[in-house]
N, C-alpha and C positions, 0 to 999 in steps of 0.2 A: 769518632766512628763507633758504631752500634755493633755491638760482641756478635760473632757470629753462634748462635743457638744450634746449630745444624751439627757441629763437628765437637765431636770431643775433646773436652781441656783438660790442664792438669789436676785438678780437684777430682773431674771424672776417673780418671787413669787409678789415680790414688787409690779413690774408693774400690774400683773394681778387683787392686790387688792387695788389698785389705781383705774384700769380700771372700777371694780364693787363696787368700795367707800365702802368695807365694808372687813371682813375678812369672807374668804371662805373654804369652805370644799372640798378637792379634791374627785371628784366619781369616773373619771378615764382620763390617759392622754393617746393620741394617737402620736405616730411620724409619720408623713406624709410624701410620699418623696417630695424631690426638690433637683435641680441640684445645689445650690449655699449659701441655708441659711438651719437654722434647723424649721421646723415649726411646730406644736402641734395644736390639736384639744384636748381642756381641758375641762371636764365635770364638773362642780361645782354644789352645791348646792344652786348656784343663776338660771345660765345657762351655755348652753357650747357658747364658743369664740372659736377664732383664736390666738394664742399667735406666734407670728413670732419672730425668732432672725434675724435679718439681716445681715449676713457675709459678703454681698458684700459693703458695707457703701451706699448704698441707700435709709436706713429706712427712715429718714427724708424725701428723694423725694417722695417714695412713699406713706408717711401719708398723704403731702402736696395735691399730686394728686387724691388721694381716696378724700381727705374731700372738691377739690374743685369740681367731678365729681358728688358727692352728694349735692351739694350743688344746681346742675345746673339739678339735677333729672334723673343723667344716674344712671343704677343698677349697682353697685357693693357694698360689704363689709361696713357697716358702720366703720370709724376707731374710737374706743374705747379710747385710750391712746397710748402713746410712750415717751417712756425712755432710754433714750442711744440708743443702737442699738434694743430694744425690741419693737414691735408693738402687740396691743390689737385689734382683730379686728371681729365683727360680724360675728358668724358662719352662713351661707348660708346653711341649710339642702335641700339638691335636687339631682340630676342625674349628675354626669362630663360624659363632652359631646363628650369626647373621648369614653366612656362607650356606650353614646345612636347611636352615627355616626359609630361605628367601631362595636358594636352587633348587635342595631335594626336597624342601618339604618332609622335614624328617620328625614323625609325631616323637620317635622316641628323643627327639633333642626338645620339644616342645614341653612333654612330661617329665624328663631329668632337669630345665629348665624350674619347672613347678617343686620338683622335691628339694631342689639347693635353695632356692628364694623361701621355703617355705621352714625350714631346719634352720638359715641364717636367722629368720624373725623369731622362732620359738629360742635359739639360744645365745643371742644377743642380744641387752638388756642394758638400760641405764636405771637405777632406781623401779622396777618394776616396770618400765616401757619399752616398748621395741626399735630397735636400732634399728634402721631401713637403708638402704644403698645409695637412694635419691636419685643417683644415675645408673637406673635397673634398663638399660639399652642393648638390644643385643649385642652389638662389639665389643661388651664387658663381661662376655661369657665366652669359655674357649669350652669345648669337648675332647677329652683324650680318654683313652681306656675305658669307652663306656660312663665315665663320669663328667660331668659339667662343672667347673671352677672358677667362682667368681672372680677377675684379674686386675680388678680398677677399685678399690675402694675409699680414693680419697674424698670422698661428700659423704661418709656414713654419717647420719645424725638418728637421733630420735625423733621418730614423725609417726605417722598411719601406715602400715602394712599394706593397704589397698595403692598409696602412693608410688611404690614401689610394682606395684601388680599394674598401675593403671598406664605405669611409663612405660615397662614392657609388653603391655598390649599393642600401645601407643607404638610401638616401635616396631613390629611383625606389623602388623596394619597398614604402617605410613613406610615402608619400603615395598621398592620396587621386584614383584606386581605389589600394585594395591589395592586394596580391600578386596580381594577376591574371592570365590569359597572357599577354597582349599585353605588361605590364610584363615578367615573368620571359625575356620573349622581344627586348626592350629591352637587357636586361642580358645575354642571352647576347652579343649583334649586338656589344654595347660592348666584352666581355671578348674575344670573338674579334678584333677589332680592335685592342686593346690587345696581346691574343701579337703577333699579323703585326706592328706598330710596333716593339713592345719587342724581340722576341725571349724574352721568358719566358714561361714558363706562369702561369696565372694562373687559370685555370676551374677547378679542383679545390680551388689552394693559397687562393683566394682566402675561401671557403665559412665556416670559421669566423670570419673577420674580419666577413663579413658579419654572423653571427649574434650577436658582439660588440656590433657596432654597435644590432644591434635591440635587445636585449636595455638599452642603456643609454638608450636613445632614448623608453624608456616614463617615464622621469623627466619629460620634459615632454611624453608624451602619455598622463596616468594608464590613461585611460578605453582603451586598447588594451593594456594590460599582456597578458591573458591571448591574443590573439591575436599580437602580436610574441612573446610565449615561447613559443607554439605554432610560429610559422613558422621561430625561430630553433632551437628542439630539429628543424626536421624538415631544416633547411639543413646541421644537423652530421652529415648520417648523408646528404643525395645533393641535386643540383638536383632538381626536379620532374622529370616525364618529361614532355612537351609533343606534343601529337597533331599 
């Protein structure tokens, strides 16, 4: 019979009260999606956390890279503990910003998005290259207190900077509405805010990454194939023009 993934076992339990050095009372557990691991938002009678199982064998990368991101004062997750493939990690109460970009429309979450992606690139480094998120999607950014914190980084590698800009265009863009003004006008607010930050340019170079990204993104959204390769042949040739 196949483990059940859904529910917490004893490995989990462990970790968690290792995490909080003490034994805890369950108030309540939440399953949250994710494309690859199981992950739980755990209410205790200390406080709630993040308890992560890691299915993809990345947990160790990514405790590594959460605690040296804190270390250097970018916002994400404080990491708690990790055991086997179990991570403990700092719940973030605040808005995911797929929620505030995709309802309210909210430019300040669109420009707090530009200044976190853009501090992660300048001070995360391998050998003189930039470390990038890979999976820069909005429901890997939560907002609380006015600040944006990156919550997912098990794919960090070293790649291109625009890769990371081109996925979360990709991602305001290819959520529901789509392609709209008010989005395309989301995305400029973010990239012009990413130049000022960065110092590069990024509103032109950025363009075909975008259209990459749509273009790959109809795998798990069939039923829009022909409208992401519509909007991705029209990204490679200019942005829109916006009245």
């Amino acid at each position: 019979m196949a483990p059940d993934l859904t529910t917490l076992d004893a490995p989990g339990w462990d970790a968690l009260r290792h995490a909080l050095n003490q034994r805890v009372v369950l108030v309540n557990e939440t399953l949250i999606p994710s494309k690859r691991n199981r992950v739980w938002v755990v209410e205790t009678d200390v406080r709630p956390v993040v308890l992560k199982r890691s299915l993809s064998g990345r947990g160790e990368h990514e405790f590594d890279i959460l605690s040296e991101a804190r270390r250097i004062g970018l916002d994400v997750p404080f990491p708690l503990y990790r055991s086997g493939d179990y991570l403990v990690l700092e719940y973030i109460a605040g808005e995911r910003c797929d929620s505030l970009i995709n309802h309210m429309f909210s430019t300040e979450a669109a420009e707090k998005l530009a200044v976190w992606l853009a501090e992660f690139h300048a001070r995360l480094s391998r050998n003189g290259q930039s470390l990038i998120m890979t999976d820069a999607e909005l429901a890997n950014f939560v907002m609380a207190d006015g600040r944006v914190f990156g919550v997912d980084l098990e794919d960090v590698s070293v790649g291109d900077p625009l890769e990371d800009l081109g996925c979360l265009i990709s991602s305001m863009l290819g959520s529901e509405p789509l392609f709209t003004p008010i989005k395309f006008d989301l995305c400029m607010r973010l990239l012009e805010t990413y130049e000022s930050e960065s110092g590069m340019e990024a509103m032109e170079s950025v363009r075909p990454y975008v259209a990459q990204q749509l273009r790959m993104s109809t795998v798990t959204k069939p039923l829009f194939r022909r409208t992401f390769a519509d909007a991705a042949n029209r990204l490679e040739q200019a942005w829109p023009r916006l009245a």
